[in-house]
Each structure stands twice: as C-alpha cells, then as structure tokens.
N, C-alpha and C positions, 0 to 999 in steps of 0.2 A: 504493500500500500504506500508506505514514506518510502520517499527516494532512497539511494545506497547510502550506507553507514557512515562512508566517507564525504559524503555530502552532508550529509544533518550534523555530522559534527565539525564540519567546515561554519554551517549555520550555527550553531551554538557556540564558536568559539569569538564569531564574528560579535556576538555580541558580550563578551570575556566571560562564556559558561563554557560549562566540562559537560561531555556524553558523551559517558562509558558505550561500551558494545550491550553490555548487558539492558542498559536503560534504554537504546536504542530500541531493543525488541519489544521492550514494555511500551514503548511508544508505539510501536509499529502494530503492536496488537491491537493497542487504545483505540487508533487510527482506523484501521480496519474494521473494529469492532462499532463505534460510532457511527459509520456511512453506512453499513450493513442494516445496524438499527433506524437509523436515521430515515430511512427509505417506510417505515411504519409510525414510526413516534419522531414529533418536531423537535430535536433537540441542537440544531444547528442548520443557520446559513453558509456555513462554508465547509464543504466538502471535498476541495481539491486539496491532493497531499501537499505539496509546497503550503499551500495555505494556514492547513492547520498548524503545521512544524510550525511554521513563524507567528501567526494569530492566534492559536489555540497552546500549544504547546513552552515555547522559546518565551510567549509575552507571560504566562503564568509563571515560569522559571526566575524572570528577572524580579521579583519579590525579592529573593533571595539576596539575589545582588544591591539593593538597595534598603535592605532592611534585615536587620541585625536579629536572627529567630536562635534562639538556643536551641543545644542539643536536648528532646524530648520535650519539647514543648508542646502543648497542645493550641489545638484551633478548630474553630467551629467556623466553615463554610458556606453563609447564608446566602441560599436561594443560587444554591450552587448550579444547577442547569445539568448539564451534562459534566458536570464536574472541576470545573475551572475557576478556580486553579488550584484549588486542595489536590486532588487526584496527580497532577504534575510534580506539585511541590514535593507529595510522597512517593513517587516515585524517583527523585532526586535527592529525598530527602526521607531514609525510612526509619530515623529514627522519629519522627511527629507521628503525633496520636492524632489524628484527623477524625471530626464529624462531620457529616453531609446532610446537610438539610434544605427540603425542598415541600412545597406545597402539594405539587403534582405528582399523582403515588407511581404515574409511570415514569419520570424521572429517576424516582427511588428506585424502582427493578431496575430499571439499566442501568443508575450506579452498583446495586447490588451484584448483577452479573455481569458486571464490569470485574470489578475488585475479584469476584473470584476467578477471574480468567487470571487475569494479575497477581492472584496469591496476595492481596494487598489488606488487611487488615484497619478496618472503617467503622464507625457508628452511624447508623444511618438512623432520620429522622422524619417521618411526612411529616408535615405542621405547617402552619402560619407562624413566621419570624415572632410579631407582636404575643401570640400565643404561647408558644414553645418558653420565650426568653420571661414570661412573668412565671415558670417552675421553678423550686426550690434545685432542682438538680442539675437545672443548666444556666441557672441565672450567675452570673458576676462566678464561673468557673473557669473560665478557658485563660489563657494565656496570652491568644489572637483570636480575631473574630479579622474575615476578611467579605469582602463581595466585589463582583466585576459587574455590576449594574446600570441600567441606562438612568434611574432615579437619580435626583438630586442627591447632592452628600447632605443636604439636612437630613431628609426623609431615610438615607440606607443607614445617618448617624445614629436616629432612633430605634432602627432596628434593629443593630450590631453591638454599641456600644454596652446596651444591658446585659451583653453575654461575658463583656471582659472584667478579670479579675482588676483591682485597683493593682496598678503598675503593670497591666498587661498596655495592650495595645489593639487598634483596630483598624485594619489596612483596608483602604479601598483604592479601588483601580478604575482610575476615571479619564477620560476622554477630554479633548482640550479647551472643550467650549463651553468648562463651568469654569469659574473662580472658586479656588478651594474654600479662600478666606471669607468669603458670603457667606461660609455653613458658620464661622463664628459661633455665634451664640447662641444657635443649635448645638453646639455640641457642648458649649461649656456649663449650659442648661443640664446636659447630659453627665456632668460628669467628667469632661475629657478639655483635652483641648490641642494643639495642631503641634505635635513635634518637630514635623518636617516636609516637607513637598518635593518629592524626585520626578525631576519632570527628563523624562528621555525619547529615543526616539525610535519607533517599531517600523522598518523597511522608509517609507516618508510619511509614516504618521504620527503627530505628537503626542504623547502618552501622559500622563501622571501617575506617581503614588503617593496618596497621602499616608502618612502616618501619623496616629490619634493617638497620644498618650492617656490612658484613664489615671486621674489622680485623686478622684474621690467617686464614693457609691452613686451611681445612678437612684433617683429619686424614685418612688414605687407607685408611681400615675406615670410612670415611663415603660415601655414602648405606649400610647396610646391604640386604641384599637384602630383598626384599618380607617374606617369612616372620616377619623377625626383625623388622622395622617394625612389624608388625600385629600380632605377638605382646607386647611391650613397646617403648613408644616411649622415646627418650631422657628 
C-alpha cells in the first residue's frame, strides 16, 4: 500500500523523524487497512498512499518533535476519527498508554480491529467528549489529552482540557486560519493556559501545535453539554 521502505523513511527523515523497518510495516498495515475499510465506513478523505504517509501519518508523528511527552505517559485521544494521531504516536512510541475515544461506535470497531492487526494495546471508548470527561475515572487523569479537529480551540479546549491531570498538558493540532491566542480565556476559564505555539510546515501547508499547560483543576460546570458548546463557546 505505502510506497518502499526507503522512500517513507526518506519522508520521515525529511522532516528530522526516524522509521524503523519494523514501524514501517505497522504503517503499511495501518494504511492498507484504512482504504480497505474506508470503502464501507467514512473514516477518511485521503486515501492515496503518499498522502496518508505525509497527512495522516508523518503530520501525527511531529507531536513528538515539538512536544516534550515522557517515557509512559498516558493520553486520551479525543474524537480521534480513524485514529490520528494516538495510533501513530504509538506506534513510534510504544511505551504511551493510549485511549481512543470516539462518539461513532463504528469508528471504535475499526480502531478496535485496527490495534489488533497491530498487536497495539489501547483503551477504547464510545462517548461524547462532554460526557465521558465529567466520570470520576477519566476526568483530570491523563497526562495529555490531544485532538486534530476542525472546531475552534475554545470549543476542543472544553472538551480536552477536563481530561488532563494538573501539570499534564493538552495538544491540539490546528490549521493556520485560527489565532491560537483568541482561545485565551477559554482556556484559562478552563484551567490551562498556552505554553507554546509550534507553528511548522507539512509539504506547503502551514500547520500549528498548541501546547496547553493545565495548572489548576478544571471547574465542574466544565465541559458544558453539547447544546450550550455550540450555542456560545467560552
């Protein structure tokens, strides 16, 4: 499905990442496996191999390079889709303890039977983000909470930040036609507030990561429910 070995990791280097032979294949199954499904359940527009490597794959990787994740860290994956970028990240990365959480319970089987094509060890979740993040068992536990969403960073701040531990962090991966620093006082409502902004560049697209440092508890009328999200965000 992905081009030879020696090309992807021509790709990966190109943007200063490593891949192994071995993670190659995990990708290469990924890859496969996705357009395969993909053809029954909507879990992706982009389906050409070069495409995924560099948009699906190479763009979820660069977290790493721009953000400081310790060894066996956890993170919770909101409204992860077909898996992007937890699923990469642990594949690059198998010491994190990754959850997947998605609304759409056919998302969840194709992460499901994803991972065990992968041998990949996951917590998966159906739920609504706002739902899920007000339980005692997943609330303010993770380490990271990340999301690649088209939402506003106020709106994904709500959703995400009530998952992180205080001194964890909450990465989102956004596109270049928001201003991070508009989500402000969204997020500092939240608890958090804007460690840093890596703004890089994916083939000639301009990318960002924010990183949100949590430095106090999320307030417990936080996440609000869907309704009142979409009707006015913080």
């Amino acid at each position: 499905m992905l081009p030879d070995y020696d090309f992807c990791r021509n790709e990966f280097e190109q943007y200063s990442l490593c891949l192994s032979y071995e993670m190659y294949k995990n990708f290469d199954v990924y890859a496969d496996f996705l357009v395969e499904y993909n053809k029954n359940v909507n879990l992706t527009a982009i389906t050409e191999p070069k495409e995924i490597l560099v948009k699906h794959f190479i763009d979820s990787c660069l977290v790493l390079k721009h953000v400081d994740i310790p060894t066996d860290s956890t993170l919770i994956d909101v409204g992860t889709g077909a898996g992007f970028p937890s699923v990469p990240l642990k594949i690059v990365r198998p010491d994190l303890k990754i959850t997947l959480l998605d609304s759409l319970a056919k998302r969840i089987t194709f992460l499901q039977k994803l991972c065990d094509k992968l041998k990949i060890d996951a917590e998966f979740i159906h739920g609504r983000a706002e739902d899920i993040a007000k339980m005692s068992e997943y609330r303010e536990k993770f380490d990271f909470s990340c999301a690649r969403a088209v939402a506003n960073l106020s709106v994904l701040s709500e959703y995400c930040i009530p998952f992180v531990k205080v001194g964890g962090c909450f990465i989102a991966m956004k596109g270049p036609s928001e201003c991070v620093k508009d989500s402000e006082n969204a997020i500092s409502i939240l608890g958090a507030e804007i460690k840093s902004i890596h703004g890089y560049m994916l083939g000639a697209d301009l990318r960002n990561i924010a990183e949100i440092r949590k430095i106090s508890q999320t307030p417990t009328k936080y996440p609000r429910n869907s309704s009142q999200i979409k009707r006015k965000s913080l």
